[in-house]
C-alpha positions in Angstrom: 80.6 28.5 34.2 78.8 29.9 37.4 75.0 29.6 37.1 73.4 32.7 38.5 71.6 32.0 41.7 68.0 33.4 41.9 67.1 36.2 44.1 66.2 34.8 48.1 62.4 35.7 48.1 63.4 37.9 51.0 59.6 39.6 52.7 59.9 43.2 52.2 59.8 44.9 55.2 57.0 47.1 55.7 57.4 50.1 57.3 54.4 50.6 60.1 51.4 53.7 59.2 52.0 56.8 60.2 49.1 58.1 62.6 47.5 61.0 60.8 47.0 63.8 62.1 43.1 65.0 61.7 42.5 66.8 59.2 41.1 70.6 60.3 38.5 72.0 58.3 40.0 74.8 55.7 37.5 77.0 54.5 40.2 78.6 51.6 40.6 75.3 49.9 37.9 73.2 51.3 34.4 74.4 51.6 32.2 72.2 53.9 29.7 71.1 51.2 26.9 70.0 53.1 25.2 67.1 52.1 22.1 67.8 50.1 19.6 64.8 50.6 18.0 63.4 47.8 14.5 64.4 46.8 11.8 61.9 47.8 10.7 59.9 44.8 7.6 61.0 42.9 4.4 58.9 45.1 3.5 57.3 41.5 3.0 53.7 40.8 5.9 51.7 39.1 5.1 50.6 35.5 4.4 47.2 36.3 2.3 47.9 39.7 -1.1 48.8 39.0 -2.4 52.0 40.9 -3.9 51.3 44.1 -7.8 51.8 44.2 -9.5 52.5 46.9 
C-alpha cells in the first residue's frame, strides 16, 4: 500500500500591488467632511489637583 506523500510546502507566490490610482474627491458619494477640532477642555482643576490660589 502506497502511503500518501505530504503536500511540498511550496511558497505561494505573491502577486506584486497594484499602484493605485488617487483617489479624486466625489462630492455625490463622498462629501469632504472637514475635520471639526475638538473643543478645548473646560480650564477647571482635576479632582485630585487642588485649585491654584493666587
Amino acid at each position: 500500500m502506497v502511503q500518501p506523500q505530504p503536500p511540498d510546502p511550496r511558497p505561494v507566490p505573491v502577486p506584486p500591488p497594484m499602484p493605485q490610482p488617487p483617489r479624486e474627491p466625489s462630492p455625490g458619494t463622498e462629501p469632504p467632511i472637514p475635520p471639526t477640532p475638538e473643543p478645548p477642555p473646560p480650564n477647571r482643576p482635576a479632582p485630585n489637583e487642588t485649585p491654584p490660589t493666587g
